[in-house]
RODO-2510 file (C-alpha; in nm, 4 decimals, decimal comma):
residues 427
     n   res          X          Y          Z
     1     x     6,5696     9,0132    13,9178
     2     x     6,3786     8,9309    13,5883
     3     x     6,0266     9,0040    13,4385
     4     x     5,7257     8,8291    13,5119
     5     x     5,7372     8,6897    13,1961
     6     x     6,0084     8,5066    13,2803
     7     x     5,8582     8,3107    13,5606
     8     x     5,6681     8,0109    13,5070
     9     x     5,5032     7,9609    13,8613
    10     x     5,4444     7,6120    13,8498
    11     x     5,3271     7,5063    14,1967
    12     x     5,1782     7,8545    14,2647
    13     x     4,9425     7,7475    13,9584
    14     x     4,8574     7,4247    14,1069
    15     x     4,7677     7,5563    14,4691
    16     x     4,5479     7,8786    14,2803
    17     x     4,3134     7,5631    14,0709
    18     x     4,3107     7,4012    14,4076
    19     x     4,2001     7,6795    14,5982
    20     x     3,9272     7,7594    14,3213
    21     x     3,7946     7,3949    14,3783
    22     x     3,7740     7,4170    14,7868
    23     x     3,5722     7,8154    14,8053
    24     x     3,2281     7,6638    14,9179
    25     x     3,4687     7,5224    15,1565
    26     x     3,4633     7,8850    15,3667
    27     x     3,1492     7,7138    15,5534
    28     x     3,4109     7,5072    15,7242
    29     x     3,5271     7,7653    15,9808
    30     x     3,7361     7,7104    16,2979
    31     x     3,9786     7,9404    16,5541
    32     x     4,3086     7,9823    16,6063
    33     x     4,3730     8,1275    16,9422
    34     x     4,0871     8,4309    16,9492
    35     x     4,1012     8,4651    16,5633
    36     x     3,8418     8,3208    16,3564
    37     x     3,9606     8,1384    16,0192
    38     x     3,7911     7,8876    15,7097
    39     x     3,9472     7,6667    15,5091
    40     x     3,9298     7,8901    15,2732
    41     x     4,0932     8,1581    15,4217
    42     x     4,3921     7,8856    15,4849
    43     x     4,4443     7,7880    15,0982
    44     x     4,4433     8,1647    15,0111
    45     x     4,7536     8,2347    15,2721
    46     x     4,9264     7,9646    15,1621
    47     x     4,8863     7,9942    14,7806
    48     x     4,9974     8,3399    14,8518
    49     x     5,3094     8,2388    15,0325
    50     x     5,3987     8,0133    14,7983
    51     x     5,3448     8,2390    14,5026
    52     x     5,6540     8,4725    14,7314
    53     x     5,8819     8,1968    14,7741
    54     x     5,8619     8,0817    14,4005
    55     x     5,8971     8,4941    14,3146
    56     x     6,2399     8,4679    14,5612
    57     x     6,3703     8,1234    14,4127
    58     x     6,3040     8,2524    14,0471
    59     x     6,4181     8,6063    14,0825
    60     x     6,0718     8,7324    13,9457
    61     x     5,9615     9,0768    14,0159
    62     x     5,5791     9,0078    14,0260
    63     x     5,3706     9,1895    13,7879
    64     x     5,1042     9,4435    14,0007
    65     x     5,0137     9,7151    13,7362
    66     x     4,6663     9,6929    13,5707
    67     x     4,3841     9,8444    13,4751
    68     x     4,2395     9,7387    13,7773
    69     x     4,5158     9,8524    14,0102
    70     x     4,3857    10,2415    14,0852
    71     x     4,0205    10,1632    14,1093
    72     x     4,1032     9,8383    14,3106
    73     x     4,3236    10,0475    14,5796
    74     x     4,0935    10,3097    14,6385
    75     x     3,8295    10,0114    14,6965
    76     x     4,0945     9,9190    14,9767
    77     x     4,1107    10,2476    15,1347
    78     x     3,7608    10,2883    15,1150
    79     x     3,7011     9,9585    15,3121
    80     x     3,9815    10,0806    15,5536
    81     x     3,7784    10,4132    15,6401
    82     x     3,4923    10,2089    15,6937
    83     x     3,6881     9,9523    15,9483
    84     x     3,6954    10,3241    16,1169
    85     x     3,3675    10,4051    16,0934
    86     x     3,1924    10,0483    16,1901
    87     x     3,0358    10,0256    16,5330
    88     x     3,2269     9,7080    16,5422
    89     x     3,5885     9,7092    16,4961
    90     x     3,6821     9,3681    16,5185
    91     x     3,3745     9,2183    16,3270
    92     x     3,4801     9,5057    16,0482
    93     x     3,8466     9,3787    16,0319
    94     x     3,7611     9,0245    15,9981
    95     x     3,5047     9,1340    15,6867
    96     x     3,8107     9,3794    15,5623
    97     x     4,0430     9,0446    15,5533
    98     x     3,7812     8,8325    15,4062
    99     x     3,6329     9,0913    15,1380
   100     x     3,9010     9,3133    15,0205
   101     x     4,2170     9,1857    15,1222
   102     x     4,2236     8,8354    15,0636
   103     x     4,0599     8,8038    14,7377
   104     x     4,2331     9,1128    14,5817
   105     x     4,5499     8,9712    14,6775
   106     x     4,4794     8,6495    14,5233
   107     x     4,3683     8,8064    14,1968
   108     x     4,7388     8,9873    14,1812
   109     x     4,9123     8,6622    14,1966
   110     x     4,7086     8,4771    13,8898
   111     x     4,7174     8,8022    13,7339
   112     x     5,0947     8,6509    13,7209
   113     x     5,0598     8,2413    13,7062
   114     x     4,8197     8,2637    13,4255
   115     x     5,0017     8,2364    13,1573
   116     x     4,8088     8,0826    12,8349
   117     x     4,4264     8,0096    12,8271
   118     x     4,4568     7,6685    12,9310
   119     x     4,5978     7,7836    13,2495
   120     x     4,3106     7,9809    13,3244
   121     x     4,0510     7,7520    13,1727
   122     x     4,2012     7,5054    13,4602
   123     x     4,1306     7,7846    13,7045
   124     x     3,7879     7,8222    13,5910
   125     x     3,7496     7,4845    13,6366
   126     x     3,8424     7,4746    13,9568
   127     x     3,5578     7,7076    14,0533
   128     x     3,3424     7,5066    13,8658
   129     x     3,3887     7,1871    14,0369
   130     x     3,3418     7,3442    14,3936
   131     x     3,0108     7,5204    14,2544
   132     x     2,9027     7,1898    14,1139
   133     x     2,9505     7,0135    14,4534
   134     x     2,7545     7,3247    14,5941
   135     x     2,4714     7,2907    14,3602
   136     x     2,4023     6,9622    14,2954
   137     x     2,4301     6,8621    14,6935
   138     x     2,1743     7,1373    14,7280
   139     x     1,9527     7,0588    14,4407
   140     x     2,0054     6,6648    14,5820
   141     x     1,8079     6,8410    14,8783
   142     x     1,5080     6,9995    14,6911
   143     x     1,4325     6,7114    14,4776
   144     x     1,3794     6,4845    14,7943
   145     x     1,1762     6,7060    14,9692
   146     x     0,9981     6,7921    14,6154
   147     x     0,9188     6,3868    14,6031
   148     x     0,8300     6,3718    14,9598
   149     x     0,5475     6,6792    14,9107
   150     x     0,7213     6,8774    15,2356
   151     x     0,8461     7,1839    14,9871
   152     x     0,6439     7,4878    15,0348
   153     x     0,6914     7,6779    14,7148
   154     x     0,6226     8,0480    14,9120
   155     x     0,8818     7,9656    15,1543
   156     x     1,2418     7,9585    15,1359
   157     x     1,4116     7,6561    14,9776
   158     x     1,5671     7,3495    15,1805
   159     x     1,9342     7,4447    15,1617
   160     x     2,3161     7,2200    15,2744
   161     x     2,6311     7,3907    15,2304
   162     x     2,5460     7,7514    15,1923
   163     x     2,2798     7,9222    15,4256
   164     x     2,0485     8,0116    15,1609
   165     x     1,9267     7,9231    14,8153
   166     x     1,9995     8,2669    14,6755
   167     x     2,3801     8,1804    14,7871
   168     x     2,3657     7,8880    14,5413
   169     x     2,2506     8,1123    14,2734
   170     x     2,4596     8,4054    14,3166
   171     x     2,8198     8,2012    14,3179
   172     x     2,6786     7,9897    13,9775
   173     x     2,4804     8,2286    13,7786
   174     x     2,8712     8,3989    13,6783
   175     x     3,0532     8,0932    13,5946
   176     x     2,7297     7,9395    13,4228
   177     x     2,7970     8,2938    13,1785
   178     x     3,1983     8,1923    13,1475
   179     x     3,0859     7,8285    13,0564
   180     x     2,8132     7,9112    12,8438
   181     x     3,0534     8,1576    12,6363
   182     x     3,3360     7,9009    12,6348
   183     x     3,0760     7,6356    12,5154
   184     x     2,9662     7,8646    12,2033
   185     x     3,3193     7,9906    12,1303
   186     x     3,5881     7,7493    12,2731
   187     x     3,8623     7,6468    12,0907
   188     x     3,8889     7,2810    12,1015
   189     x     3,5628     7,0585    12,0841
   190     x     3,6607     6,9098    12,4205
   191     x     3,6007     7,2286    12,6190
   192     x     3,3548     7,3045    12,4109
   193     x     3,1685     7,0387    12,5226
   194     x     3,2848     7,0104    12,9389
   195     x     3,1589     7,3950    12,9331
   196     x     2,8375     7,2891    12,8192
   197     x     2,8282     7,0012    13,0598
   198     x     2,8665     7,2417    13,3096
   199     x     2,6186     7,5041    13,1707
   200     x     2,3480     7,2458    13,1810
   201     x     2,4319     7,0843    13,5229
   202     x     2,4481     7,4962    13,6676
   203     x     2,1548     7,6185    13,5207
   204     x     1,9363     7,3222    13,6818
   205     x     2,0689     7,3496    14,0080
   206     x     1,9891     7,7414    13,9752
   207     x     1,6613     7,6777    13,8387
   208     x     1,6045     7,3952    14,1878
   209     x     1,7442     7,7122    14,3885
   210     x     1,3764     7,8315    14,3282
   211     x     1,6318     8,1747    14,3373
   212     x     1,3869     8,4493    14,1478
   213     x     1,7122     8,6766    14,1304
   214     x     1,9064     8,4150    13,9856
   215     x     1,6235     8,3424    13,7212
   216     x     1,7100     8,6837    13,6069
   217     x     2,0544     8,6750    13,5800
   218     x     2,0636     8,3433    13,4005
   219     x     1,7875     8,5230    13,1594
   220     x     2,0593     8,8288    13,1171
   221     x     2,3514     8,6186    13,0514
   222     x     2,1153     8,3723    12,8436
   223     x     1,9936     8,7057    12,6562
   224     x     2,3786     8,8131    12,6112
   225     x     2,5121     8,5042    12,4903
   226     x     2,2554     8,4469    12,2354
   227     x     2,3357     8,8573    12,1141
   228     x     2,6805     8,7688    12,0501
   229     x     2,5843     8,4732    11,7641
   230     x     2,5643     8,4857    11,3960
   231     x     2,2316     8,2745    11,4860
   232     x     2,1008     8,4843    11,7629
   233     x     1,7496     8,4887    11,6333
   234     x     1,7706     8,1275    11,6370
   235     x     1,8722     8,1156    11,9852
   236     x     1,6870     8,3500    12,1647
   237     x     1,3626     8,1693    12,0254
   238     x     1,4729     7,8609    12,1742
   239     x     1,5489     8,0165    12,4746
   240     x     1,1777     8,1546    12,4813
   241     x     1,0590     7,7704    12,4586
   242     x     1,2232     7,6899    12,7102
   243     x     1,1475     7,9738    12,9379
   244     x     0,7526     7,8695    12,8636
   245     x     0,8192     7,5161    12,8575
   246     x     0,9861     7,5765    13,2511
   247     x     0,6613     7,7956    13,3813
   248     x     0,4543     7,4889    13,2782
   249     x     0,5455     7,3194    13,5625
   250     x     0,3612     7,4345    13,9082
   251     x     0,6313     7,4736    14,1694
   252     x     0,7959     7,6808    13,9339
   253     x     0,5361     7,8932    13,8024
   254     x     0,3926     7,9606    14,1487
   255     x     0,7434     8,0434    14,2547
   256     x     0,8019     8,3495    13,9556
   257     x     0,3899     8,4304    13,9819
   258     x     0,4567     8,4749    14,3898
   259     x     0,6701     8,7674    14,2806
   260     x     0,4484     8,9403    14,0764
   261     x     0,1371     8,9690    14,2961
   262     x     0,1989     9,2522    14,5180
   263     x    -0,1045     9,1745    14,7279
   264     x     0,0938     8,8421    14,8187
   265     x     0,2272     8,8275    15,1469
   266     x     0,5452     8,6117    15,0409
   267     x     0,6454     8,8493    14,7653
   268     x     1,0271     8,9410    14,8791
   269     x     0,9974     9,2297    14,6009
   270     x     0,7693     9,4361    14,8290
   271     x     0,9603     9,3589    15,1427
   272     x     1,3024     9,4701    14,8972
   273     x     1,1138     9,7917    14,8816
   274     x     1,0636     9,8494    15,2269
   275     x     1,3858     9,7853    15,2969
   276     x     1,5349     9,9968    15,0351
   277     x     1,2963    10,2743    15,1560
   278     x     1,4266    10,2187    15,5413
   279     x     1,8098    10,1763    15,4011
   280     x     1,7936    10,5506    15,2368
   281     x     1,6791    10,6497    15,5073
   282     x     1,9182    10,5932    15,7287
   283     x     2,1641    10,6734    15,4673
   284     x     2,0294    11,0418    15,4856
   285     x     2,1492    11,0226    15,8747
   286     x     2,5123    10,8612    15,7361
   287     x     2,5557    10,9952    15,3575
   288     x     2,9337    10,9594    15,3786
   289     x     3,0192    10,6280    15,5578
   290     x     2,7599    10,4593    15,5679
   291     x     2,6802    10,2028    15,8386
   292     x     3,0226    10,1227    15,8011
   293     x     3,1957     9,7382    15,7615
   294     x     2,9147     9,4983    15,9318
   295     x     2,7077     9,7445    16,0723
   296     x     2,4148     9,7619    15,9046
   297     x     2,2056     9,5938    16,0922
   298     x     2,2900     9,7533    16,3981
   299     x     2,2731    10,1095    16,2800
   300     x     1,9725    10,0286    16,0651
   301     x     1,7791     9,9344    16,4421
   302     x     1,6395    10,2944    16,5077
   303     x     1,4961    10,3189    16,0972
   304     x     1,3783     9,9708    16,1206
   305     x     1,0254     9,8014    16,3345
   306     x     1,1324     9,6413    16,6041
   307     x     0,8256     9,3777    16,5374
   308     x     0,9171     9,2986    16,2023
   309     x     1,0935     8,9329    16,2139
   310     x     1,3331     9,0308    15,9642
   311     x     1,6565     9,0988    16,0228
   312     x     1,8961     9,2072    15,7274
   313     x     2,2989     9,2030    15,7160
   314     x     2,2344     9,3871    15,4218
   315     x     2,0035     9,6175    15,2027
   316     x     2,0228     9,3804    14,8812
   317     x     2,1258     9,6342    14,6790
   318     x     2,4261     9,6581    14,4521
   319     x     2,4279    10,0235    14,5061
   320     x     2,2953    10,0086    14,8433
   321     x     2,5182     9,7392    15,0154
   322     x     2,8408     9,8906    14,8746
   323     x     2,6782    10,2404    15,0560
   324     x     2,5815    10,1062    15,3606
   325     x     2,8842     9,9527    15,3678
   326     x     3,1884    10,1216    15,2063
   327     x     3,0184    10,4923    15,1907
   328     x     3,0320    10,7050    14,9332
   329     x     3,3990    10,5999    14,7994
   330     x     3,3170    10,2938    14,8129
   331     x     3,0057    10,2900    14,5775
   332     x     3,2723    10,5178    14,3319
   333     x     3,5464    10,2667    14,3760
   334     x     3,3268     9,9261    14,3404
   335     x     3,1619    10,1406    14,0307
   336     x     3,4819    10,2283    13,8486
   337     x     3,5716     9,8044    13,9410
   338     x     3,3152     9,6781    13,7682
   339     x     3,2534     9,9674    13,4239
   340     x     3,6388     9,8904    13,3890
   341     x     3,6091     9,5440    13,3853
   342     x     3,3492     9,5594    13,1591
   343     x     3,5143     9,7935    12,9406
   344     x     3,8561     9,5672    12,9010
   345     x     3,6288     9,2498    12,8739
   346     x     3,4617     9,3937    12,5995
   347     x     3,8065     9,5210    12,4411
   348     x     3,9197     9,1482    12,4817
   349     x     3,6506     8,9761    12,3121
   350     x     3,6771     9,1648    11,9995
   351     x     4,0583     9,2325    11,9799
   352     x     4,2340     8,9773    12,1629
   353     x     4,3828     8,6540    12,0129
   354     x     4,0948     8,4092    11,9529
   355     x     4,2118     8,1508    12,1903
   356     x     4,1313     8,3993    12,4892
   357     x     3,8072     8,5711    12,3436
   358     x     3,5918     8,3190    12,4606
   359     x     3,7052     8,3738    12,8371
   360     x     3,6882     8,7616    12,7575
   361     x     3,3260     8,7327    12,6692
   362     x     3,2615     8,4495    12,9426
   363     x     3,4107     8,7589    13,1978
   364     x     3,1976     9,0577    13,0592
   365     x     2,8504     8,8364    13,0759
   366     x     2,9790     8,7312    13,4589
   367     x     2,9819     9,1045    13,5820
   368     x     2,6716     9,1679    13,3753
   369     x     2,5130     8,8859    13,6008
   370     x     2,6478     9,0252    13,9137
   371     x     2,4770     9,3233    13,8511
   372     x     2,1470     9,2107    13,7149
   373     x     2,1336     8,9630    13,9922
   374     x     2,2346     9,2366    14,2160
   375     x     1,9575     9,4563    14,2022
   376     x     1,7990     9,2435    14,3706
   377     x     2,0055     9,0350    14,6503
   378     x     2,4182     9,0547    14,7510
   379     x     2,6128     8,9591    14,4662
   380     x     2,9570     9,0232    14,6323
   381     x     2,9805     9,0817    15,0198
   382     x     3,0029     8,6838    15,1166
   383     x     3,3760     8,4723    15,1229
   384     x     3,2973     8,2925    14,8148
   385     x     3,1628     8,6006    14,5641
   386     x     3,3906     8,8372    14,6908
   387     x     3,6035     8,5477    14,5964
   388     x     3,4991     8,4500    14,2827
   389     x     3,4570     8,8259    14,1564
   390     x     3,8541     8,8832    14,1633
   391     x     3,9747     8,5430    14,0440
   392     x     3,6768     8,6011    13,7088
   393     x     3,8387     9,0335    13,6957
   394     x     4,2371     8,9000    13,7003
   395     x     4,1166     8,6210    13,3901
   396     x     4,0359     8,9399    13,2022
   397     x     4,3445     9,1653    13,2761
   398     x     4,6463     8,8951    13,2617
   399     x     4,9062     9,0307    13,0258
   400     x     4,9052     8,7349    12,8135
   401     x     4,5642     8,8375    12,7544
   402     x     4,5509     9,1844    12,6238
   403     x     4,5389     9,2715    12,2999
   404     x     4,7819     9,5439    12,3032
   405     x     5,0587     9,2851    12,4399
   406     x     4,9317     8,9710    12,2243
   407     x     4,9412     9,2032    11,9167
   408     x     5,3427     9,3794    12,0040
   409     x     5,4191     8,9915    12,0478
   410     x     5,3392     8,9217    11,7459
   411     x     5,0659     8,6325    11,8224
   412     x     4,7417     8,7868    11,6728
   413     x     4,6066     9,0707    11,4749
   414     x     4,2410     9,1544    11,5391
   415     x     4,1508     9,0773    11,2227
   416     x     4,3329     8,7523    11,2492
   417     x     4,1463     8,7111    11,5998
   418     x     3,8121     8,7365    11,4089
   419     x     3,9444     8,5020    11,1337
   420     x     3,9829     8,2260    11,3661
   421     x     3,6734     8,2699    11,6025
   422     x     3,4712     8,2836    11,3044
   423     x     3,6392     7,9568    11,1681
   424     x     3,5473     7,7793    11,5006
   425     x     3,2043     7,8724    11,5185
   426     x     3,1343     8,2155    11,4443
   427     x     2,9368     8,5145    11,6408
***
C-alpha cells in the first residue's frame, strides 16, 4: 500500500464537485423500505464508495489524521450519547446519519482528493452553483410578489426550495465570504472575476431573503474582508454607502427598523429572548444531555405556553442548539471544531503558499459568519449546513495546504507566500 500522496482520485474528485452542486437537492426526499433518504444523502454514499474502491484499485492508504480529527470524534461520540438520551430514537439516528456522520465522512475523503487549489476551487464551485440555483429561484419569488404588492414586509418571506428565507441566508452568507476573499486575492484574473460574479449574485439574493441574521453576517464577513486590504479604509467606506444607500429603500428599511422596536409585535429578537429564557430553563432540568438529538421541542413542552403558536425545533442559538442538542460535550466538541478551524485558517492565510491563501482566508471569514449569523438562528443543524460546514473545514486542513508540508516540500516560504499575494493584489 502507498501514501495518499500517491493517489490521484480522479473520479472520486468528479463525484465530490458533483455532490457539492446537488446539496439544496436534500429537499428531494423519498423511502427505501421504512428508511427515509434525499438525494443528497444518495450522492454522499456513493462518492464515498467510490472514493474506497479507487483507495483498493490504487493501493492508497487514505489519509485520516488532522487537526480536526480529535475534536471531530469526540463531536461523534457526543452525538452518539445523545442518540441515547433523545426521547426519540429513531428520529435521533436519522439526524446522527444526516449531521455527523455523513458530512464528516465526506470531509475525510476531500481531505484526500484535493490535491492543488484548483481542485478545491472546483469544489467550491460546486457549492456555489447549487446555492445560486437556491437563491436566485427564491429571490425569482420575492421580486414577483414585491411587483405584485402581496409581500408583507413584517411577515416571513415567500420562499421555493428551502422552507424558510433564513435557510437561503444561512447556506450563502459562508460561501459569499470564500468568494468574496477569492475575488480580492485570487490568483488568476479569471477567478478573480467568477468569485465576484458570485459575490454579487449571493449577496442580492441574501439581501431579497429579507434574512436580518444574514444581514449581519454578510456585514461581518464584509467588515473582515475589507480588514484584510492594504485599502481597507477605502473599502469599508464604500461599504458604509452602500449599507445607507440599501436602507433607502422601504421594504428594506422597515424590514432592519422591525427589529429594533421592541414594542413591535413582529420583532423575532424579543421572541429569540423568550425563547432563550425558556431554553435555559429547561436546560437547568437537563444540564448534561440536553434535550437530546431532535428532542427539543418535545422536552421543551412543559417550559413552553401551550397557547403560544410557535413551535421551535430549535433554540437559535449557536451555543444553545449544540446544548439542547449534543449536551455539554457537545457544546466543548463543536467549540474546539470551530476555534481550531479558525486557528489553522488563520495560520494558512499568512503562511501558506499564496496560491491557497485566498481559500484560507475565504474559510476563516465562513466560520466567522456561521457564528455571527448564529447568534441569532441555526447555522449548522440542517442537511445542507451541516454539509457545507465540513466540505469549507477539510478546504482548510488538506495536506497540500499546510504550510508546514508546502514549506518541507519545498513549494513556498512564508515570506515568498507574502511576495506573491502582495504582487497579485496585496492585503
Amino acid at each position: 500500500m502507498t501514501s495518499v500522496a500517491s493517489g490521484r482520485f480522479p473520479i472520486s474528485y468528479g463525484f465530490a464537485v458533483a455532490t457539492c452542486a446537488l446539496v439544496p437537492a436534500y429537499t428531494i426526499r423519498w423511502h427505501i423500505g421504512p428508511l427515509p433518504t434525499t438525494l443528497l444523502e444518495g450522492a454522499i454514499l456513493v462518492t464515498i464508495t467510490v472514493f474506497a474502491a479507487e483507495s483498493v484499485s490504487q493501493k492508497t492508504v487514505p489519509h485520516w489524521r488532522s487537526a480536526l480529527m480529535a475534536p471531530a470524534i469526540l463531536f461523534l461520540i457526543a452525538g452518539a450519547i445523545s442518540v441515547v438520551a433523545a426521547p426519540d430514537h429513531r428520529a435521533a439516528l436519522g439526524l446522527y446519519r444526516a449531521y455527523f456522520i455523513e458530512p464528516i465522512a465526506f470531509g475525510a475523503v476531500l481531505i484526500n482528493v484535493i490535491k492543488t487549489p484548483i481542485r478545491a476551487l472546483w469544489v467550491v464551485g460546486g457549492l456555489s452553483l447549487g446555492a445560486t440555483v437556491a437563491g436566485v429561484a427564491n429571490s425569482a419569488v420575492v421580486i414577483n410578489a414585491l411587483r405584485h404588492h402581496t409581500y408583507d414586509v413584517v411577515n416571513t418571506p415567500p420562499v421555493v426550495i428551502y422552507n424558510t428565507a433564513n435557510a437561503v441566508a444561512l447556506y450563502l452568507v459562508p460561501l459569499i465570504a470564500l468568494a468574496g476573499a477569492i475575488a480580492l486575492y485570487g490568483q488568476s484574473r479569471r477567478d478573480r472575476l467568477v468569485a465576484a460574479a458570485f459575490a454579487l449574485i449571493g449577496s442580492a439574493c441574501v439581501l431579497l431573503s429579507f434574512s436580518r441574521g444574514g444581514y449581519l453576517a454578510l456585514a461581518a464577513v464584509t467588515l473582515g474582508l475589507a480588514l484584510t486590504h492594504r485599502r481597507r479604509w477605502m473599502l469599508m467606506g464604500a461599504g458604509l454607502l452602500v449599507t445607507a444607500a440599501l436602507m433607502l429603500i422601504p421594504t428594506l428599511r422597515d424590514r432592519v427598523l422591525t427589529n429594533l422596536d421592541p414594542t413591535n409585535g413582529h420583532n423575532t429578537l424579543v421572541g429569540r429572548f423568550h425563547l432563550w429564557s425558556v431554553a435555559l430553563q429547561m436546560l437547568r432540568d437537563h444540564p448534561l444531555f440536553g434535550a437530546g438529538l431532535s428532542g427539543f421541542s418535545t422536552v421543551i413542552g412543559p417550559y413552553w405556553n401551550p397557547t403560544n403558536i410557535d413551535q421551535f425545533t430549535y433554540p437559535h442559538n449557536i451555543v444553545l442548539n449544540s446544548w439542547t442538542e449534543t449536551g455539554l460535550l457537545g457544546v466543548a466538541a463543536f467549540g474546539w471544531i470551530l476555534v481550531t478551524g479558525m486557528m489553522v485558517a488563520w495560520r494558512g492565510w499568512r503562511t501558506a503558499p499564496s496560491n491557497w491563501q485566498a481559500i484560507h482566508l475565504g474559510v476563516l471569514l465562513a466560520l466567522v459568519a456561521v457564528v455571527v449569523h448564529g447568534l441569532v438562528d441555526v447555522p449548522y443543524w440542517k442537511n445542507d449546513l451541516s454539509f457545507e460546514f465540513w466540505v469549507l473545514l477539510s478546504l482548510t486542513v488538506t495536506p497540500p495546504a499546510l504550510p508546514a508540508k508546502a514549506m518541507s516540500a519545498g513549494r513556498a516560504t512564508p515570506l515568498e507566500s507574502r511576495t506573491s499575494l502582495s504582487a497579485s493584489g496585496g492585503r
